[in-house]
C-alpha angles and dihedrals in degrees: 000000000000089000093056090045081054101045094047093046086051095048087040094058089041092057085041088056098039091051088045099053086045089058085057094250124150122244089199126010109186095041119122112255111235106240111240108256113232119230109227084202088058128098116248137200121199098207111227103258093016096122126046125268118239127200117233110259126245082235092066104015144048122211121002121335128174121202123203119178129213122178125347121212118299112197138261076035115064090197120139132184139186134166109235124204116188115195116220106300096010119126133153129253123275109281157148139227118217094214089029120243146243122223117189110196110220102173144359125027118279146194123242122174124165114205111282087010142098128284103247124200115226121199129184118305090024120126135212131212104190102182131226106284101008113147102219145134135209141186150128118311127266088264104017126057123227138215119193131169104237112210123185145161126233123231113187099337103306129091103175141027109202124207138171130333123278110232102013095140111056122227092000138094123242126235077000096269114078119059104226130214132268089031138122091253082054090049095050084043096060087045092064105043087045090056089049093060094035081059107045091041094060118108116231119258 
């Protein structure tokens, strides 16, 4: 008989609970909520807009610069991704990745120099292979804006090493060695690329 009290007390306060939970009440409402644990196994979207913009800072750019992320790293895997939009005559800083890095350009026209090399313009659906330790910079132009995905791999902890600003002195090199943008040895540059194309464009007769 006491079994069957027990049992009945027991099934009574189950169905209580089950109706009350129904009814949207709250067992305990000052209890801690257990966090969802997040299956690393699971699929997961990153909704567009989902994380918060950030603006380039005056430390590693120059101009206006929008930053727009778009995964952080998920481990076992020490990938990292943003979406970059320069403004006109915005660029970073000089710099250098420790794994390297891949920027794909997906609008706008853009500006990309490694240490001791050429400026190089970027336009949508390029893609850029920036190796392990290469001092560079890279940007909009002096008169278009650029977005590029920029795509990079973790090691210990650290991606990039940042260093001085590209361009500070205007209309010199620096070190001597790199003309910088936005000079007079880039103007004459673009001149003379500009010419090229206006000549070999031209039709005979």
């Amino acid at each position: 008989m006491k079994l069957f009290v027990t049992l009945a007390t027991a099934l009574s306060l189950l169905t209580s609970g089950s109706i009350f939970a129904q009814a949207g009440g709250k067992s305990a409402p000052n209890a801690p909520q257990a966090a969802p644990v997040q299956d690393p196994q699971t699929i997961r979207i990153m909704r567009n807009g989902s994380q918060p913009l950030s603006q380039g800072t005056s430390e590693h750019f120059t101009g206006s610069v929008r930053i727009d992320p778009l995964f952080t790293e998920n481990p076992p895997a020490h990938m990292s991704g943003s979406s970059i939009t320069f403004e006109s005559g915005a660029r970073t800083a000089w710099h250098k990745h420790t794994l390297g890095q891949i920027l794909i350009v997906t609008a706008g026209k853009g500006w990309v120099q490694q240490w001791s090399g050429e400026i190089q313009e970027i336009r949508p659906g390029d893609v850029v292979w920036i190796p392990p330790g290469v001092k560079h910079w890279h940007g909009g132009t002096a008169t278009t804006s650029m977005t590029h995905i920029a795509v990079q791999e973790s090691l210990n902890g650290k991606t990039v090493e940042w260093m001085d600003q590209a361009g500070q002195e205007q209309g010199k090199d620096v070190a001597g060695k790199v003309p910088m943008p936005w000079n007079r040895r880039l103007t004459l540059q673009l001149l003379r690329n500009e010419a090229g194309t206006l000549i070999r464009g031209k039709p005979d007769g």
